[in-house]
C-alpha positions in Angstrom: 75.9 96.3 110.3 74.4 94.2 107.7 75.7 94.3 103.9 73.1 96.0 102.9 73.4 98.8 104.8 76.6 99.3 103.8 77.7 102.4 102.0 79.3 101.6 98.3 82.6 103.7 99.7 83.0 101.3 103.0 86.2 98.5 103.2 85.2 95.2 101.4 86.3 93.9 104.6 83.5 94.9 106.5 81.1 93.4 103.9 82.7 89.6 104.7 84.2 90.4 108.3 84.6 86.2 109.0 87.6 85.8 106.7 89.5 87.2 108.5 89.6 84.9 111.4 86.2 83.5 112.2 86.2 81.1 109.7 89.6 79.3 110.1 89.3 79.0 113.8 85.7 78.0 114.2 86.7 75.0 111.7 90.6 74.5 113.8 88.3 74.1 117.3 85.9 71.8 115.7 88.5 69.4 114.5 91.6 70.0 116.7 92.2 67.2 119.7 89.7 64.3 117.2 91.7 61.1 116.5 92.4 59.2 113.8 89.0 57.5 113.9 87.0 60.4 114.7 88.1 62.0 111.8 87.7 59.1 108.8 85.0 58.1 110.7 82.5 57.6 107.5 78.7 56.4 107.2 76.3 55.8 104.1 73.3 56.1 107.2 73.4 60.5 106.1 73.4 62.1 103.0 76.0 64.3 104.9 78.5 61.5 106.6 79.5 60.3 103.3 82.8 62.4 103.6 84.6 61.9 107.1 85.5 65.1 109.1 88.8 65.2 107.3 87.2 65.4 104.3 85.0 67.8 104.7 87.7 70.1 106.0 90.2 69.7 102.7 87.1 70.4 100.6 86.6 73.6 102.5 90.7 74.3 102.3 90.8 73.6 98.3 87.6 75.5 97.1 89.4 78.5 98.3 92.2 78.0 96.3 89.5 77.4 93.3 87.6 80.2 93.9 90.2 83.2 95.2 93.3 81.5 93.0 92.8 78.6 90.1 89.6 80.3 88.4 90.5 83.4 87.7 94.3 84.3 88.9 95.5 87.7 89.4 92.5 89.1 87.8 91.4 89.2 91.2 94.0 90.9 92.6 94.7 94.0 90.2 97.8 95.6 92.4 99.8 92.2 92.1 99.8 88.5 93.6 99.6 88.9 97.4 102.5 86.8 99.5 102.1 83.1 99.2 100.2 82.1 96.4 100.8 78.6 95.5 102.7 77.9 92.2 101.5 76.0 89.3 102.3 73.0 90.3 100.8 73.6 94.2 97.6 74.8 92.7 97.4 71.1 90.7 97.5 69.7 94.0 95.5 72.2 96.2 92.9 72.6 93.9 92.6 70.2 90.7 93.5 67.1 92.4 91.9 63.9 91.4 90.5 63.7 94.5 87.0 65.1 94.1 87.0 69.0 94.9 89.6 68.0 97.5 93.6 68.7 98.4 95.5 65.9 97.3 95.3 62.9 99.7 98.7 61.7 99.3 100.0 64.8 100.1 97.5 66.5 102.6 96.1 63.9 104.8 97.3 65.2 108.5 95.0 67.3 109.9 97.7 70.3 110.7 98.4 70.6 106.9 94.9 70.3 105.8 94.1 73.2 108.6 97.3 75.2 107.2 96.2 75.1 103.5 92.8 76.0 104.8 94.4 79.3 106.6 96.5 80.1 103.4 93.3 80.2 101.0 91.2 82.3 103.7 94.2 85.2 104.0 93.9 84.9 99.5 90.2 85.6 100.3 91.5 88.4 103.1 94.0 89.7 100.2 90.9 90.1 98.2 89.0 91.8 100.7 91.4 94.3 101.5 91.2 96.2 97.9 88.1 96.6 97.2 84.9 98.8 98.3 81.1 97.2 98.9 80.9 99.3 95.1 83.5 97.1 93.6 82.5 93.7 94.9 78.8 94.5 93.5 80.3 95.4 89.9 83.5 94.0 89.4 82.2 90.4 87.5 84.2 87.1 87.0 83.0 84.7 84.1 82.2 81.2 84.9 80.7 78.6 83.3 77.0 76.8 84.1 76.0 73.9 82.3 72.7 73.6 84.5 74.2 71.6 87.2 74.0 74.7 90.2 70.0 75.0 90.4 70.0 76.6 93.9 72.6 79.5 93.1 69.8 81.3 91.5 66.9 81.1 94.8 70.0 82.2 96.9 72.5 85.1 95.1 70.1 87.2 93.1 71.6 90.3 91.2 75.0 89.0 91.9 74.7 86.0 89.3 73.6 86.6 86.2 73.5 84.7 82.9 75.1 85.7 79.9 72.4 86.7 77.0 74.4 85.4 74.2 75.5 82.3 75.0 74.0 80.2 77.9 76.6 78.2 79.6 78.3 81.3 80.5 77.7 83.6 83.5 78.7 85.9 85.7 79.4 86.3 89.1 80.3 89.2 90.8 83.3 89.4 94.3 80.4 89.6 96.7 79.0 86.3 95.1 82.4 85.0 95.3 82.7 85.9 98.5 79.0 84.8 100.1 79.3 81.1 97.8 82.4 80.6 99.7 81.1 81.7 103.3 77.8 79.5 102.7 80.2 76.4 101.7 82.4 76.8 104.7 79.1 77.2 107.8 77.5 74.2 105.2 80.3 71.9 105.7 81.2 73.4 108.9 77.7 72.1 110.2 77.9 68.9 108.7 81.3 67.9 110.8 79.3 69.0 113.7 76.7 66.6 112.9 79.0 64.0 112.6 80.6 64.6 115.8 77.5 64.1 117.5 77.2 60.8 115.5 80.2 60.0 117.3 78.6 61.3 120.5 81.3 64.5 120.8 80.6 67.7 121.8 80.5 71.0 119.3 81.7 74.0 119.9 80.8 76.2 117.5 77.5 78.0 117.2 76.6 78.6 113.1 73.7 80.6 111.6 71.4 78.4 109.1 71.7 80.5 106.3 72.2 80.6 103.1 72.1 77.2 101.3 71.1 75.2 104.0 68.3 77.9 104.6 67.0 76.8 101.2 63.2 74.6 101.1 64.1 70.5 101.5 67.8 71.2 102.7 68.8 68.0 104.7 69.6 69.4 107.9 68.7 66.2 109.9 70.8 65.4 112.8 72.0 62.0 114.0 69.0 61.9 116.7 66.1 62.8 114.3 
């Protein structure tokens, strides 16, 4: 059933049903079995090889912990913190390293843990998921701030993002926002370690949709034999 068609009383589950499991493994059977080489294998040829495979992966793990954990806290979850969420310290490391939008290097560079932090923000994102309705993750709103440098949120999430009236730099999302931003960033970096793997002349395994962002006019979705 699509979102839409949702009633407002339905599980917010159902509204995001690939957090639950679809995510993590599609992105553990893309990667698992790739060397050393595969994986830091890097290019400035595409616009999307600049990050290696392992890269790509802790940027996927540590914008979860930004976006279900670092941004807001347990404003997001209103019964109390769910099992696992990282402490003060892990969520400097996790999700405000100095590693651009990435988990720390020095501490997660072997694929296993990069794939077990990746798990661990997805099951905050589950956490989520599990108390509210469709109705609530249209209404409840986070504030954020914009200072013009996310053009394409606006062609993509509609009535979900809005911009405050009184002061500019500040706007709202809403959880089903959130929750599609952090779907579209996962199949958007998903596809790109798939395009470097067949750089690398390895086969995928994963079939995803071209929606959302990369469904957006002049998206780069060149491959390595175009």
């Amino acid at each position: 059933m699509k979102p839409e068609q949702l009633k407002d009383d339905a599980p917010g589950t159902l509204m995001f049903p690939q957090f639950e499991s679809e995510l993590y493994l599609g992105a553990a059977r893309e990667v698992c079995g790739l060397t050393p080489d595969q994986l830091d294998f890097e290019s400035d040829k595409w616009g999307w090889s600049g990050w290696s495979i392992r890269r790509q992966l802790s940027h996927m793990a540590s914008g979860n912990f930004r976006w279900f954990w670092q941004r807001w806290g347990l404003s997001m979850y209103p019964g109390g913190a769910p099992a696992n969420v990282p402490t003060s310290e892990e969520t400097k490391v996790l999700a405000q390293s100095k590693f651009d939008r990435r988990l720390d290097e020095n501490l997660y560079w072997d694929i296993k843990s990069i794939l077990r932090e990746l798990k661990r923000g997805l099951t905050l994102g589950q956490a989520i998921l599990s108390k509210e309705t469709v109705g609530s993750m249209r209404t409840k709103e986070f504030e954020f701030s914009d200072e013009g440098k996310w053009p394409w949120f606006y062609n993509i999430h509609g009535t979900g993002l809005r911009r405050d009236i009184e002061t500019p730099t500040k706007i709202w999302f809403n959880l089903e926002t959130i929750f599609r931003h952090r779907y579209y960033e996962h199949i958007t970096h998903l596809y790109n370690i798939q395009r470097i793997k067949q750089a690398l002349g390895l086969d995928t395994h994963v079939n995803i949709p071209i929606e959302g962002y990369m469904a957006l006019p002049g998206w780069d979705l060149s491959t390595p034999n175009q």
